[in-house]
C-alpha positions in Angstrom: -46.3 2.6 17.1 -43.1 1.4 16.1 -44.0 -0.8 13.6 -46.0 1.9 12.2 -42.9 4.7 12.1 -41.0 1.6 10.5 -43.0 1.1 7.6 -43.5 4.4 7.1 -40.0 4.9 6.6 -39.8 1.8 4.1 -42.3 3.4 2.0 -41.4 6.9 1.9 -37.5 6.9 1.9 -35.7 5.3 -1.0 -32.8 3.0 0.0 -29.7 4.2 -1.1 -28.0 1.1 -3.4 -24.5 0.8 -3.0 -22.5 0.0 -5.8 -19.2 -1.7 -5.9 -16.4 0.8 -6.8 -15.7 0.6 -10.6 -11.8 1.8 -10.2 -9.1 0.8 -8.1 -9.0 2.3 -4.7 -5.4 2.4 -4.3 -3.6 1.9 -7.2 -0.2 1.7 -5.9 -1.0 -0.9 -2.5 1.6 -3.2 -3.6 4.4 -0.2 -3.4 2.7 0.8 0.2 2.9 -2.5 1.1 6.6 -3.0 0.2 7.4 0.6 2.4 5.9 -1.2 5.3 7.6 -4.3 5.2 10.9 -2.6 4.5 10.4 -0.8 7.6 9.6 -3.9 9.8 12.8 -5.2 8.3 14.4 -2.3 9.2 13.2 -2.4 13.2 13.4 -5.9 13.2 17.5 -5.7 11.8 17.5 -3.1 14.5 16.6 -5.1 17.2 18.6 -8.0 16.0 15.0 -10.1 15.1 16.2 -10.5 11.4 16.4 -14.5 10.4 12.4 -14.6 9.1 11.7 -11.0 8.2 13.7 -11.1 5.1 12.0 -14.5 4.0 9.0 -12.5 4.1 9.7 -9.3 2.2 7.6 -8.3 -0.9 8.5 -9.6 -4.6 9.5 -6.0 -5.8 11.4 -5.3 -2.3 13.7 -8.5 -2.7 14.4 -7.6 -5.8 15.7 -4.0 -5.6 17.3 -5.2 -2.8 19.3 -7.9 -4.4 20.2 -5.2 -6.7 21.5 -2.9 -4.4 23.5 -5.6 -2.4 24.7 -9.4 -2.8 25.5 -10.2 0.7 23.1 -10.0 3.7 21.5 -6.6 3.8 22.4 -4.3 6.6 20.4 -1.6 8.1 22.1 0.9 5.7 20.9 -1.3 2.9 17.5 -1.3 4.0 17.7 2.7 4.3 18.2 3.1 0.9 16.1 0.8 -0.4 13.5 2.2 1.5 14.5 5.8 0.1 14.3 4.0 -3.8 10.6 2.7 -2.7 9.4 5.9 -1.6 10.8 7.8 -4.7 9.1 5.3 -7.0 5.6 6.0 -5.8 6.3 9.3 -5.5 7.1 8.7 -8.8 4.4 6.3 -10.1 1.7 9.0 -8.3 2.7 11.7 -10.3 2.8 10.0 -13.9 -0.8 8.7 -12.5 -1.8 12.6 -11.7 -1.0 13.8 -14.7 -2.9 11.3 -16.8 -5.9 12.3 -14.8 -5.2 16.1 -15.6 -4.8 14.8 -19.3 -7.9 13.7 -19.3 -9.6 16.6 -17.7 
């Protein structure tokens, strides 16, 4: 019986092919990424676990951040840099939108 119900199925249904996504999913991950490991940063300068997090941050994190300060960053440093980070995808979206709209 089941084997019957089972081919029957094969036959009659058509499987559905997935295809592989042609555009990127998120097109601003790396600026996601660099929010969340500002804010580990943040909690971890916090709770005074701060000598490996900052070996660790991002490529665009360390470098706003050595713009914003020389010296060691502080908690307040990290604020605002994670302020900056959130504008410029804020940012970086809406340019993004609008080309789609263009398009449209």
């Amino acid at each position: 019986m089941n084997n019957t119900i089972k081919n029957s199925l094969d036959n009659n249904i058509p499987k559905r092919k997935c295809m592989t996504p042609t555009c990127n999913i998120d097109p601003l991950k790396h600026y996601s990424s660099a929010i969340r490991a500002t804010k580990r940063a943040i909690n971890a300068s916090k709770n005074n676990n701060s000598e490996d997090v900052f070996s660790r941050l991002p490529a665009i994190t360390s470098s706003a951040l050595q713009k914003i300060t020389s010296n060691r960053p502080c908690t307040k440093d990290l604020q605002k840099l994670l302020k900056t980070l959130i504008k410029e995808k804020l940012f970086k979206l809406n340019d993004i939108i609008i080309q789609e709209v263009q398009k449209a």
